[in-house]
N, C-alpha and C positions, 0 to 999 in steps of 0.2 A: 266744815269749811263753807265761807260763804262761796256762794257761786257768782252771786253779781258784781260782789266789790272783796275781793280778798284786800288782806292788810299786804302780804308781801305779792310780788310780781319775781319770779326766777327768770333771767332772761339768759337764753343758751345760743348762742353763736354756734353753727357747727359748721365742716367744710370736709368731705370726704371723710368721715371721723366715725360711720355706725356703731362700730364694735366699742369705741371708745367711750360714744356717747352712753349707750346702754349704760354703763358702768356710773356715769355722772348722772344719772335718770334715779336707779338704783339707791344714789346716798341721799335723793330727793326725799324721795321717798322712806327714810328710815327718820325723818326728821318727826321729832315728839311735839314741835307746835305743826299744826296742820291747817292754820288759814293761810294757802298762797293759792298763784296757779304756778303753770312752768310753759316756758313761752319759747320755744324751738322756733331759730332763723335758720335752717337750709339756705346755704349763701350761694344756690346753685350746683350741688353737687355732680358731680359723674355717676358717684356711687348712689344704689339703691338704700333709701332709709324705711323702715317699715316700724313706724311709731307704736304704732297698733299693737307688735310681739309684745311690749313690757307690759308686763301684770302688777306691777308694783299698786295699783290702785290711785295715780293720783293723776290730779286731772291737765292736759299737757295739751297744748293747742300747739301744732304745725305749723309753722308759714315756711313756704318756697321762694325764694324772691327768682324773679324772671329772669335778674344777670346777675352778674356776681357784682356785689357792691362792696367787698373787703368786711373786717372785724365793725368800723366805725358804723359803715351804712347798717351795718347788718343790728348791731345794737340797738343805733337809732330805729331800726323797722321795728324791735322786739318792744322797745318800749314805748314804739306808737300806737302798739297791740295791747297792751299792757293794763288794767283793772284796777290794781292794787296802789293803796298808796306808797307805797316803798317799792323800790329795783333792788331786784341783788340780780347782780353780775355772778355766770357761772360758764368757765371755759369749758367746754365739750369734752376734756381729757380729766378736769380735774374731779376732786370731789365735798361735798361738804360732810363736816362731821354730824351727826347724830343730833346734837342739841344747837347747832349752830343758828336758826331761827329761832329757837327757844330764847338763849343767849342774848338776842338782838331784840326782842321783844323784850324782854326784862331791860335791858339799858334804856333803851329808848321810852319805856312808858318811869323809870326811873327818874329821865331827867324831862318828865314831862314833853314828851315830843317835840320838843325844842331844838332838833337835832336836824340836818340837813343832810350830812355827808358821812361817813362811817368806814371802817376795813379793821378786819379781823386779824387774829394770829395765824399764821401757815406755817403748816410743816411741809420740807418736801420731801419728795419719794423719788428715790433715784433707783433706776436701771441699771446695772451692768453688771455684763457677764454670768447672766439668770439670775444675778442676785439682788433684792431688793432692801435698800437703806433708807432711814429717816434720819432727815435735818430738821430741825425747830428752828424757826427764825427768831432770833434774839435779839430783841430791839432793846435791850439795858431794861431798868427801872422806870416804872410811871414817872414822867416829868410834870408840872403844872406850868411850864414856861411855853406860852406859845412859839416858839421859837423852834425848839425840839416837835414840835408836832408838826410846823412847816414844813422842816426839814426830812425828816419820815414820810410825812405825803408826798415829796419830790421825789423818792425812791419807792414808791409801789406800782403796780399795777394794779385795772381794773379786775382783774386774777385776783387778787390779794383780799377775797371775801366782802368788798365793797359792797355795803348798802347805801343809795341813797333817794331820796326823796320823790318823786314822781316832779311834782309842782316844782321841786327846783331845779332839775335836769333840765324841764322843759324852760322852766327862765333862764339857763344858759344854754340855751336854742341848741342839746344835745352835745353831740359827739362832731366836730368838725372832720370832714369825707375829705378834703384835701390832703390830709396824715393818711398816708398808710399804712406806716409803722407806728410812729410815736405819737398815734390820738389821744391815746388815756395823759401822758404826759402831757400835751399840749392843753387837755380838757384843766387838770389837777392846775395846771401853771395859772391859767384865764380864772378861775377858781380863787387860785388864792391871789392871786392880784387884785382881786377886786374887792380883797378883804372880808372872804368867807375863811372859815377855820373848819378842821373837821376833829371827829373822835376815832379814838381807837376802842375797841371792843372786844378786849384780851381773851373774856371767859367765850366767846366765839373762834371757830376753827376751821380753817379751810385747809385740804392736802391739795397741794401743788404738784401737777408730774412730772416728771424730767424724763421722757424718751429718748436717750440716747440714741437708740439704735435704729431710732425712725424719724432722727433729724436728717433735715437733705445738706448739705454744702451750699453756703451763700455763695451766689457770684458777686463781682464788683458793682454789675449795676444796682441788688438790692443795697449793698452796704454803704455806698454811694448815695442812696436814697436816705439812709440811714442817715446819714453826715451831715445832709441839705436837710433833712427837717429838725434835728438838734442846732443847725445853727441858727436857721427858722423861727424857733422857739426862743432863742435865748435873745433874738434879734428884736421881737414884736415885745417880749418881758422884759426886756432890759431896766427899768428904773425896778421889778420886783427883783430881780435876782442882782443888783445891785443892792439893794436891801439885804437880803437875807444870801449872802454869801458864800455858804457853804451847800446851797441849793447850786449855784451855779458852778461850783467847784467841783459836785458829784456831777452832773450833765457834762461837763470840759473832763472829767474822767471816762464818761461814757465816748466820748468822742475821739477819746484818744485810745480805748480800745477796741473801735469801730474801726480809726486808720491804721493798728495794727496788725488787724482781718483782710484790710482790703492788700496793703503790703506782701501779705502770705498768699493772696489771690494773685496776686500780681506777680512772683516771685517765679 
């Protein structure tokens, strides 16, 4: 691995989450291409992180930030920290597969680094009742209709094994801190509005976690919050998602099972 300029940057948001993290540290580390670094946001913790226990061997730089600045700020600090010419986004619970940089590095020097934006295949792993299940996410057949690729970016998160650029994140002046739910959406929407495209990158894989049993209950004010930056988004994009339709038609789905959470809060 180079030390001065790796090719990827792993940027790890974490918040209260040691035991979790370890575990997303771990599949870092079992990756077969080995030029990144891993760039740990401590979004202000309570809880004790001791970076130091993993022996995995690879090379992980801390940052603490001084308040809590949410997922957005916290991104944005990871990739102001950042070395490499590529970000991958990595949630603190999740994990990457094995070849997942590998994967990404083969596509990309394939189409000649001519790539900006990227998100992988994910499987999730779901909890319950001690027993643990895999879902494959099934996005149909490769399409070559920009259209279908839109539409797909409007339904992922930065969860969703996203690699992208250093130099182009920073030309879209980051992750907006105003969202404190729906940044990656709001980020994805300004993205494609301005008539950037991204790839997918099938033979890439990220596991998604689904804790069940260590979700808390939203109150009305987050889902409330919820509401107002979905309509936020759809209000500032409105000539894009007048375009492309069934982008705005999944976000008015989101919104309409956001008002039936807050109902059952209400209730």
């Amino acid at each position: 691995m180079s030390i001065n300029k790796p090719l990827f940057s792993i940027v790890v948001p974490t918040y209260n989450r040691p035991d979790m993290l370890k575990s997303a540290l771990t599949s870092v580390g079992r990756q077969t291409f080995n030029d990144y670094e891993v760039i740990v946001v401590d979004d202000c913790s309570s809880l004790k992180y001791d970076i130091f226990s993993f022996d995995d061997g690879i090379n992980v730089l801390y940052h603490r930030n001084k308040r809590n600045l949410g997922q957005a700020g916290s991104r944005n600090v990871g990739v102001s920290l950042a070395k490499g010419e590529y970000i991958v986004f990595l949630d603190d619970d999740d994990e990457l597969d094995g070849c997942f940089l590998e994967a990404n590095y083969n596509y990309y020097n394939d189409k000649k680094w001519q790539v900006d934006f990227s998100w992988s295949s994910v499987e999730f792993v779901k909890y319950e009742d001690g027993l643990r299940s895999h879902r494959l996410l099934d996005w149909g057949p490769i399409l070559g209709s920009e259209k279908f690729l839109v539409e797909r970016c409007m339904r992922i998160g930065l969860g969703y094994g996203v690699v992208i650029k250093k130099a182009f994140f920073e030309k879209m002046n980051g992750l907006n801190t105003d969202y404190r739910v729906f940044e990656d959406t709001e980020f994805f929407a300004r993205m494609l509005s301005l008539g950037y495209r991204p790839h997918e990158v099938r033979d890439a894989k990220i596991y998604v976690h689904d804790h069940n049993d260590q979700r808390l209950t939203q109150d009305a004010s987050l889902l409330n919050l919820k509401m107002e930056e979905c309509k936020k988004i759809l209000d500032l994009y409105s000539d894009f998602f007048n375009e492309y339709f069934h982008c705005k038609s999944s976000l008015h789905w989101t919104m309409e099972k956001i008002y039936l959470s807050i109902d059952t809060v209400d209730a």
